[in-house]
N, C-alpha and C positions, 0 to 999 in steps of 0.2 A: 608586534601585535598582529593577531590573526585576520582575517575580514569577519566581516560581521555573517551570518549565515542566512537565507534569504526571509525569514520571517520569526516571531517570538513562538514558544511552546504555544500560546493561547492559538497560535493563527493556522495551526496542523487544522484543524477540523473542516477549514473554512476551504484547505487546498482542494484541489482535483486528484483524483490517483495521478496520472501525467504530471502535475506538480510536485508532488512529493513523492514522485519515482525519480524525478530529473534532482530534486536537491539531495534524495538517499544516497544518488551514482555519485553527487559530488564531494556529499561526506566523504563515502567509502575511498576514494580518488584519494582524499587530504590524510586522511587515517593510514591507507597505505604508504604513501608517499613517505608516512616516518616523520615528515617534517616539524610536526605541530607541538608546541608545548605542552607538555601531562595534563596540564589544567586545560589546556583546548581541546584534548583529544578526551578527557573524560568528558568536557561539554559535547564534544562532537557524537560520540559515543549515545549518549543520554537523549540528544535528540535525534538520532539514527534509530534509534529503538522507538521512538515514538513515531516516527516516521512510517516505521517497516509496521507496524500496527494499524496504522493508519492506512495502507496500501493494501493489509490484508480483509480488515472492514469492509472497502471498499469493493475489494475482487469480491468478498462472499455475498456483497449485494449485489451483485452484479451477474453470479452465478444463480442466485436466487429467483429475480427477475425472467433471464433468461430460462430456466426451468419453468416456470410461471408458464413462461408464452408456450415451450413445450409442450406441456402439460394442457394448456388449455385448445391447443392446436387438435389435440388428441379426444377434446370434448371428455377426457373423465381424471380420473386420478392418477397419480405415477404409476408405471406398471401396468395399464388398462389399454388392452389393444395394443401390446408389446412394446409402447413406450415405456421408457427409464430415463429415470433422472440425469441431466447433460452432468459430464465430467469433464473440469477442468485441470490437468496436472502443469 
């Protein structure tokens, strides 16, 4: 039997990005390894996808935010006074 994985689908929301970066890397680890039973690895799978959702929420608040401060550093709109919106790749 597999170990249990560190929280239930409901408890993604509740993570940190750092949190649910660090159990994505462990998924991926268990998935690649080959080791895991079909049926663990479609669970593992199902909540890796929820995971990786959940990290990209986060990044786009977080780029948002920071834009924010940008933008208001600049006293007007994006693009006012040669500021542009930050990019994240």
């Amino acid at each position: 039997m597999s170990e249990p994985l560190a929280s239930a689908p409901s408890d993604i929301a509740a993570l940190t990005f750092e949190q649910a970066l660090a159990e994505l890397e462990q998924i991926v680890a268990r998935l690649e390894s080959g080791q895991a039973p079909l049926e663990d690895s479609i669970r593992m799978y199902e909540r890796g996808a929820a995971l990786k959702a959940h990290c990209e929420t986060r990044l786009e608040a977080a780029r948002l935010r920071v834009e924010k401060i940008v933008v208001g550093a600049a006293g007007g709109a994006a693009g006012a006074q040669g500021v542009e919106p930050a990019e994240f790749n």
